[in-house]
Each structure stands twice: as structure tokens, then as C-alpha cells.
C-alpha positions in Angstrom: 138.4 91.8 113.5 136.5 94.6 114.4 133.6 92.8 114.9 135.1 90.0 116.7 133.8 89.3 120.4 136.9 89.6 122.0 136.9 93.3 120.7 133.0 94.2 120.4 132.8 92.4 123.4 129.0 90.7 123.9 125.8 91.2 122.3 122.9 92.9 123.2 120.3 89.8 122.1 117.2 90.4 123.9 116.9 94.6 123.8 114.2 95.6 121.3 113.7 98.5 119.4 111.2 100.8 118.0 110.8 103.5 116.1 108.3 106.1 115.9 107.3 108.4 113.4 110.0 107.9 110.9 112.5 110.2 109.3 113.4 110.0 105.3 117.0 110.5 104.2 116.8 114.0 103.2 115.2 114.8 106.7 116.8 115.9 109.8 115.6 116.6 113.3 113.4 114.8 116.5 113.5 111.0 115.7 111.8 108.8 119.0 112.7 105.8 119.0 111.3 103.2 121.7 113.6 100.8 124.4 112.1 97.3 125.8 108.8 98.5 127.6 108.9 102.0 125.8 107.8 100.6 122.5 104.3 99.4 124.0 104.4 103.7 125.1 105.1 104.5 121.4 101.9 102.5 120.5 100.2 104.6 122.7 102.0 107.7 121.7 101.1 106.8 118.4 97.4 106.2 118.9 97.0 109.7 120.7 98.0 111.4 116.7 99.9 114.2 118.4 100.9 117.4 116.4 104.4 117.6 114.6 106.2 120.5 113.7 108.9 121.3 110.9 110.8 124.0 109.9 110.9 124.0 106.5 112.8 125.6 103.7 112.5 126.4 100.3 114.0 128.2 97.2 111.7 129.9 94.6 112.6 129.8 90.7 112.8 126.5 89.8 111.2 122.4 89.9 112.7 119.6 90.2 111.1 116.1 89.5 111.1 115.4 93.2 110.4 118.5 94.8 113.6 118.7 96.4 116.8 121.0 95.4 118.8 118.0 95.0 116.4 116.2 92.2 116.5 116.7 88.5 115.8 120.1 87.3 112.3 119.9 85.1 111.8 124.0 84.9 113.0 127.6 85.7 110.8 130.1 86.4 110.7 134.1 87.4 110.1 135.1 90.8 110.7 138.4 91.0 106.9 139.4 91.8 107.0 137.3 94.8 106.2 139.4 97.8 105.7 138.6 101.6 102.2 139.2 101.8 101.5 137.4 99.1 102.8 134.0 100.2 101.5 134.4 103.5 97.9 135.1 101.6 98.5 131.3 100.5 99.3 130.6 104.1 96.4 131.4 105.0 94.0 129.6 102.4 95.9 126.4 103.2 95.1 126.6 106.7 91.5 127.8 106.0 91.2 124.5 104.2 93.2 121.9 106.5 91.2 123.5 109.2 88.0 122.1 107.6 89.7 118.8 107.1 90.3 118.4 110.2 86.9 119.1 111.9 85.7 116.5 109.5 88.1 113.8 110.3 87.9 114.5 114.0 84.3 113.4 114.2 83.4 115.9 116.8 79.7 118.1 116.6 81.6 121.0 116.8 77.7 122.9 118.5 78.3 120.5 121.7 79.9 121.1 125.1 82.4 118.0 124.1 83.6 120.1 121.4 84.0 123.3 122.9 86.2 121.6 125.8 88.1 119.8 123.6 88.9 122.9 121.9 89.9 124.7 124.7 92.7 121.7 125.4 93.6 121.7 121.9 92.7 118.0 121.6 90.4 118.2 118.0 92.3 115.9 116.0 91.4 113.1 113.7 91.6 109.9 116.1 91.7 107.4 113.5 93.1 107.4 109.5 93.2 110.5 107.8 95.3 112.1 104.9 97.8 114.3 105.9 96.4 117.7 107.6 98.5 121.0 108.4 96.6 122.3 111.9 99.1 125.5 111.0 101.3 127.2 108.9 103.3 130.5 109.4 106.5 132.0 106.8 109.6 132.2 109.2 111.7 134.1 107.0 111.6 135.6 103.5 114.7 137.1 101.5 114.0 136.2 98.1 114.3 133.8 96.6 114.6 131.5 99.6 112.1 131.3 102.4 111.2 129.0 105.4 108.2 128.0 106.8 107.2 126.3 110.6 104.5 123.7 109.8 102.4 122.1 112.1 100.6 118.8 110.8 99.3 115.3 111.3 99.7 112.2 109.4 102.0 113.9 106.9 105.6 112.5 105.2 108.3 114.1 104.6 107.7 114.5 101.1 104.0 115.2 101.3 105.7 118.8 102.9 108.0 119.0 99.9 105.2 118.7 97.8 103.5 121.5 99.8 106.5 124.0 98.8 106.4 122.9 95.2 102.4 124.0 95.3 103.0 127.2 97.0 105.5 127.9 94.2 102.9 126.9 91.9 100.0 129.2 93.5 102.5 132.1 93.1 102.6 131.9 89.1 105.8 130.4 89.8 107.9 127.1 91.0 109.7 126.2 94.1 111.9 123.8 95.4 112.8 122.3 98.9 115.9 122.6 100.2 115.2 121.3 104.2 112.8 119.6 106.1 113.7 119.5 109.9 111.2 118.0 112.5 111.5 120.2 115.5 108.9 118.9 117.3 106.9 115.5 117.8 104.4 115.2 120.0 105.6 116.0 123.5 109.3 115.4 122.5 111.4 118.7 121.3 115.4 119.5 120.2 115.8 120.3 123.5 115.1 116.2 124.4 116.9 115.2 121.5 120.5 113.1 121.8 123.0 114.4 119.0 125.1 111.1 117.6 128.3 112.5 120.1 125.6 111.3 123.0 124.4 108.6 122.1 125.6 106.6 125.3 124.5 104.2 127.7 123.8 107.0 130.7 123.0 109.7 127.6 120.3 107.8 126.5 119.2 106.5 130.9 119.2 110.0 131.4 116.9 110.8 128.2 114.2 108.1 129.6 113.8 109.5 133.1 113.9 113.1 131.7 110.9 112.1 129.6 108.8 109.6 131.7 106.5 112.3 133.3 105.4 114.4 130.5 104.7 111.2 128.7 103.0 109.8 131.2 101.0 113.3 131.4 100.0 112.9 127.6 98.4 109.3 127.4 96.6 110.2 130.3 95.5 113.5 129.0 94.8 112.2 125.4 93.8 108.7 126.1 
């Protein structure tokens, strides 16, 4: 009865939509998704390989056989020795070495004018296929044995950053497992553009366009 068209009243047949850069299950956070003409934007969006960020967190001591804190426990480990300064030393190597990735994928002569300009706008990044590549990475919070990181990447998954907390564990004669991923940030979108499930309305979601049509705008014609 519930869905019966006296009740649900008429269907929406001819709305169509997209979604961006998707979320997995265990994920939580910015999610765009695209609204008749907005999915050609999203394409476009899509094509200009804008930054992400997540917060993530993560729980040293043990490994699971999916990264995650919910997944089946494979190993326990010590983690005592674990200091501040030493995580953020392998920080700072994973950066070092994304960093070189992604002067490679980005195709740029980094000893030209072009490169130096494109610098300064903070526009080097890979414009085609690439594996995933952190363009930064900073620890958030550390009270052992949990800690949380704010990532900053490109063509990444979910569980390509759940991986990353498992090798950091790893790197720190020890294991680790992920206990949240949260995108905070994709592209030009933020939380603060972001509709919780109480607002997703008709004049919620209106509003949500025209608050974003001119910094979107902005972008394509910046990056594009």
C-alpha cells in the first residue's frame, strides 16, 4: 500500500541522477551527486581531478584481514614505543614520495614558466589516469593507541586509505587498524555544503544548487 500511487502520489520518470566520486559502506562524509544538467558538470568536475580530503582514524595494536576494526582479527601486536614524532617521521616520507609521484604523472617540466605558475595556483595534478596519490598528510590527534590523520589525495578509494593506516602500523614495528574514514572535502564541495538525510527536501536540495553554481562555475573555468 505504501507504494501505491494514490499514496506515493506520481513518479518522478524523466529526473536523472549522478553520482560523483563514490562513497563505500564503511565511509561517511561529502557525497555529490549530480541533478538533470548537473551530471554533464560532474563530468567536468570529474575531468578537472580536484583534491579530496579525509579525516581519518586509526587504532594501533592489532590487523585485521581488511584493514578495518570491524574485519577479522589476523594479529596483535605491542605499541607502546609508538611516539608522536615518530609517526609524523612516516608522515613525512609518504609525502616525500607521493610528491614525486605526482610531478611525474602531471606531465609538467617542472624548470618552465608553465610549471612555476601552475604551482603558484596549486593546479599540478595528474590530468589523466594515475594510481592513487596523497598531495598531503598531517596526524590530527595522537593519544595512544588511537590516532587520526587529515589526508589529502587524488584517485584514491576508500580502502586504498585503510590500507595506508595498516602500512603506517607496519612501518612502526607494529600493526594498525582503521576505525573511520570521513571525506570532508571534495573538490570545491565541503560539510558545510553538505545536506544531512533530515534535509534532504525539495527546496533543501534548490537551495544546495544555487548555493553552489558560482564556485563551480569558478573551478571549470579555472582548471579547464
Amino acid at each position: 500500500l505504501a507504494d501505491h500511487p494514490l499514496v506515493r502520489g506520481p513518479r518522478f520518470r524523466r529526473l536523472k541522477i549522478g553520482a560523483g566520486h563514490r562513497l563505500d559502506v564503511k565511509a561517511s562524509g561529502v557525497f555529490v551527486l549530480g541533478i538533470g544538467d548537473g551530471n554533464k558538470l560532474l563530468t567536468d568536475l570529474y575531468n578537472c581531478h580536484l583534491t579530496k580530503v579525509y579525516t581519518v582514524s586509526g587504532l594501533f595494536g592489532k590487523a585485521t584481514d581488511d584493514f578495518s576494526d570491524t574485519g577479522k582479527l589476523v594479529e596483535k601486536t605491542t605499541f607502546d614505543h609508538i611516539t608522536r614524532e615518530k609517526l609524523e617521521r612516516i608522515l613525512a616520507v609518504i609525502q616525500g614520495t607521493n610528491h614525486k609521484a605526482l610531478l611525474m604523472y602531471s606531465n609538467i617540466d617542472m624548470k618552465t614558466q608553465e610549471a612555476y605558475e601552475l604551482a603558484v595556483q596549486g593546479l599540478i595534478r595528474p590530468m589523466g589516469k594515475s594510481p592513487p596519490i596523497i598531495t598531503a598528510i598531517r596526524c590530527l590527534q595522537f593519544t595512544l593507541p588511537e590516532f587520526r590523520l587529515e589526508i589529502h589525495c587524488l584517485h584514491e578509494t576508500q580502502q586504498y586509505l585503510r590500507k595506508i593506516v595498516h602500512e603506517i602500523g607496519l612501518e612502526l614495528k607494529s600493526s594498525a587498524v582503521c576505525t573511520q574514514v570521513r571525506r570532508i572535502r571534495d573538490g570545491v564541495f565541503t560539510l558545510d555544503d553538505a545536506l544531512l538525510r533530515t534535509q534532504w527536501n525539495l527546496q533543501s536540495i534548490q537551495n544546495a544548487i544555487w548555493d553552489c553554481q558560482l564556485k563551480v562555475k569558478t573551478e571549470l573555468e579555472k582548471t579547464l
